[in-house]
N, C-alpha and C positions, 0 to 999 in steps of 0.2 A: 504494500500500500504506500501510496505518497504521501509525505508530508507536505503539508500545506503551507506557504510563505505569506507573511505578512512583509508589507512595506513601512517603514517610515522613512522620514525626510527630515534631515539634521541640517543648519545651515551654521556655520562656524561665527561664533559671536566674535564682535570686536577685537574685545582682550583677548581672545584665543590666537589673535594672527600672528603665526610665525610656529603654534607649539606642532608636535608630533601628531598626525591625525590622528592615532588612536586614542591620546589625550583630549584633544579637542573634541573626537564626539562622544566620549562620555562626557564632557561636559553638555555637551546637548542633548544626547541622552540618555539622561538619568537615571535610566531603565535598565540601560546593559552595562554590565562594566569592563573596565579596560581590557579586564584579561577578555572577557568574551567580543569581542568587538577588535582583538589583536588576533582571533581565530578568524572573526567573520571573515574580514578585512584578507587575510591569508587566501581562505577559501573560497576568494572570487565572489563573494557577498555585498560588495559595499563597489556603487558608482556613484563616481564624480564628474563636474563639467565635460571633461574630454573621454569619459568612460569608466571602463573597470578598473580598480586599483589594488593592489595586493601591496603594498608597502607602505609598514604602520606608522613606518620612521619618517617619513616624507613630510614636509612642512606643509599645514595648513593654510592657508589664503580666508584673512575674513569676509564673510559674505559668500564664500563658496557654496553651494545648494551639494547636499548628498542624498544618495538614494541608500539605505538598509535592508536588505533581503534578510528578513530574518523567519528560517525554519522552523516550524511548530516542533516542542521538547518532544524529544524521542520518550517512549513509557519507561519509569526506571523497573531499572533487573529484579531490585528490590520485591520480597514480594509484601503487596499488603495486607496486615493480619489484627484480627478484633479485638485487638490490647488493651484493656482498660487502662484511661488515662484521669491524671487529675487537674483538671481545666482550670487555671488560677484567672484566665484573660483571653478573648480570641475577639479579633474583629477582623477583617476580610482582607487585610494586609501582614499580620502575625499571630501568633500563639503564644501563650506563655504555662510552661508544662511545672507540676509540682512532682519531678521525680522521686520515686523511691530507691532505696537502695537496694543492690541487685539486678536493675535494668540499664544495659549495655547501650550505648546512643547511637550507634552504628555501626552496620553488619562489618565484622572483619573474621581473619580467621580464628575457628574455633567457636563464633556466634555469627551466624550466617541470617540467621534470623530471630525472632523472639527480641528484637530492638526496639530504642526509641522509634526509629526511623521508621520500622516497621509499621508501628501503632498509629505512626502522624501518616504515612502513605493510605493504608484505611480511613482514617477519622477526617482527612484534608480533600478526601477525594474530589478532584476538578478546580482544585484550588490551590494551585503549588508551583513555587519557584521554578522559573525551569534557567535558571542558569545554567552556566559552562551544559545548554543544549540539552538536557535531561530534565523532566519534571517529578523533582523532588523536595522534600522539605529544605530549608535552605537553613542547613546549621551552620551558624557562624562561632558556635563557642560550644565546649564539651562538660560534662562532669565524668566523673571516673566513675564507674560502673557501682564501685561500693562505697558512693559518696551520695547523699540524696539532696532536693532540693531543687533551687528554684534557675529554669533555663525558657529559654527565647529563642524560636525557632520561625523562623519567615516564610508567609505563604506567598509571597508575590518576588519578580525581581525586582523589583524597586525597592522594597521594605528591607530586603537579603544584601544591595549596595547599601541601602542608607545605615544597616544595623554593624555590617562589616565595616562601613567607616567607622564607627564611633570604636567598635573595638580594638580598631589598630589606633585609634587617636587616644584607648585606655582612657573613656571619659565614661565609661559604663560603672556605675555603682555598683560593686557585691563584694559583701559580706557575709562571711563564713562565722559559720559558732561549732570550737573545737573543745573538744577536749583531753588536755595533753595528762602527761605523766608529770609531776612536780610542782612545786605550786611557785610562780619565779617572784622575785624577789622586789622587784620592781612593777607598778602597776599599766606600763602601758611599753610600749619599745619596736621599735622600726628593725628589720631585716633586709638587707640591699645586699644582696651577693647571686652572681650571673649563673646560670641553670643551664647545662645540658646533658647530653647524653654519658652517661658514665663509662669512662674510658675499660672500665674493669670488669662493667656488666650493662650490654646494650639493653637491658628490659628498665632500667634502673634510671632515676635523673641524679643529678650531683650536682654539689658548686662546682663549678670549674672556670681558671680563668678565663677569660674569653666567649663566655658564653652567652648567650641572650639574659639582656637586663633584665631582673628580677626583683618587685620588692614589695615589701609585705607588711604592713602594717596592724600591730595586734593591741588590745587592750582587756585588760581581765574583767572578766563578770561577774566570777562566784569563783569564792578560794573553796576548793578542796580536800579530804582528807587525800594528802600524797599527793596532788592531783588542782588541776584549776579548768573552767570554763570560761575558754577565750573568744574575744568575737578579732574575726581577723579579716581585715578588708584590704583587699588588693589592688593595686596602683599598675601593676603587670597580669598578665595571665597568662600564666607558661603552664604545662605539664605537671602536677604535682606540688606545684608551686609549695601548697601551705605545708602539704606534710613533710617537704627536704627542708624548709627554712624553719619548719618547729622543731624536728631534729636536729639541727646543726647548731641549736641554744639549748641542746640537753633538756628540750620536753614535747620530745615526739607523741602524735596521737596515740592516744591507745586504741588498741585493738589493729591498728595497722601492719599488714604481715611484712611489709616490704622494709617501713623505715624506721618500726616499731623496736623500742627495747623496753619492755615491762618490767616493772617491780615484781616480785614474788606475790606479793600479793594483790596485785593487778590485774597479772595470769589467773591467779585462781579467781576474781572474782570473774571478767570475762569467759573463762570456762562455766562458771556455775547458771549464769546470765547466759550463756550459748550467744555470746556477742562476739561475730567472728568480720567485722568490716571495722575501718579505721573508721574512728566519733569524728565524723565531719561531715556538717551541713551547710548548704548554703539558704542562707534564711534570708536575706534581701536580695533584690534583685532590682537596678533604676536606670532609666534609660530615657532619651527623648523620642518619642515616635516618630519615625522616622519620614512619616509621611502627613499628620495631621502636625509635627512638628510640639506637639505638648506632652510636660514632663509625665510619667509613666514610673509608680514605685509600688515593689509587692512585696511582702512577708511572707515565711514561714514558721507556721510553730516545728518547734523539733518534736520528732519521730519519736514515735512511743519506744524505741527501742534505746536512742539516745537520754530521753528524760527518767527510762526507768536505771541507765546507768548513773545518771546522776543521782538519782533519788537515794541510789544503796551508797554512794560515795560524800554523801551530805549530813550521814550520822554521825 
């Protein structure tokens, strides 16, 4: 079957003259973004004054008239499956999902299906990003599968550019409520050390010189027996972010198997609890919509699994 092509017509505003055409028609529009419009553009998609052009690099001319051939989203591979979800916000340009912990955000190996992604390609049906040419939910930011809480997943291209801006510009509000092993010393404190891949175990993140900027900003909420509940909000969003920088100040979550080093008596109370996921939540969530353009801020209460840990560590 063919896919069907829609036209638009981009015409390069003023200030744009002289930039790289595929810069200049995401500036016009707003809809596709660079990288997809540096494919179109490739694949013989986009004409100009004197015809077809294939070269992204090539200076813009203001007032130039373009034409966009753009192909209706191929169906994602993905399959869609009847996943109860928990609707925190939906209006016809995003979603905002209250994960639980245990649900994987997309299919990779070893969970091919049984995902977030899964659940939003059913519940979004006829309504979904189809960036980079596929129509799927358009996740611009993850939680770790055994961390729950609060995420923003775009059903249009426009909502999926305007949300992936914000989170490369790290103007997205979220804060995490953790809770580590020891109770520190001080009541609030900054982590700034660069994050990547561990040179000694690729499943693993680590400071490492040279890494992508990282930092993390925590403040305590409830001192704990051994133990404290921190709220930690993020100024970066890397990988793992909060649990390698509350490890590397000697009070890693508990219950976390990777970066986790428990007290004796920590183990045993997570064993008795059958609390087998790092205590980490993401409980706010604030953002500008990206298309109505007004602020956007959501709450989570913490998971019964998390408040009944705290509950036995508050006597």
């Amino acid at each position: 079957m063919n896919r069907g092509v829609s036209i638009i017509e981009a015409r390069i505003a003023t200030d744009a003259d002289g930039w790289r055409l595929d810069r200049a028609l995401a500036d016009a529009v707003p809809t596709l973004s660079r990288e997809r419009l540096k494919v179109l553009i490739a694949s013989g998609h986009v004409s100009g004054p004197e015809g077809p052009v294939r070269d992204a690099k090539r200076k813009a001319a203001a007032g130039a008239l373009f034409q966009v051939a753009v192909p209706e989203p191929e169906p994602a591979h993905n399959e869609a499956q009847e996943i109860p979800l928990n609707v925190v916000f939906e209006d016809e340009h995003l979603i905002v999902i209250d994960k639980p912990a245990g649900l994987v955000v997309h299919p990779a190996a070893g969970n091919l299906d049984g995902t977030l992604v899964n659940a939003l390609l059913h519940h979004c049906r006829g309504s979904l990003s189809g960036i980079g040419g596929v129509a799927r939910p358009g996740i611009v930011h993850r939680i770790d599968k055994d961390t729950s809480g609060l995420m923003v997943a775009a059903k249009t291209d426009r909502a999926h550019v305007g949300l992936a801006k914000q989170f490369k510009a790290h103007t997205i509000d979220r804060r995490y409520r953790a809770v580590v092993g020891g109770l520190p010393k001080a009541g609030n404190g900054t982590v700034e050390a660069p994050l990547a891949r561990s040179p000694a175990n690729r499943k693993k993140m680590a400071i490492v010189p040279g890494g992508k900027r990282a930092c993390t900003h925590w403040r305590l909420l409830v001192p704990l027996r051994d133990s404290a509940l921190l709220e930690c909000r993020l100024e970066t969003g890397r990988t793992h972010q909060v649990r390698v920088h509350m490890a590397s100040i000697g009070h890693s979550l508990l219950g976390d198997p990777v970066y986790g080093s428990p007290r004796k008596a920590h183990r045993e109370l997570l064993e008795t609890l059958n609390f087998r996921r790092q205590a980490l939540h993401a409980a706010h969530l604030g953002f500008i919509h990206p298309i109505q353009s007004n602020a956007l801020a959501f709450e989570s209460e913490l998971p019964a699994d998390m408040q009944e840990l705290i509950n036995r560590l508050n006597v």
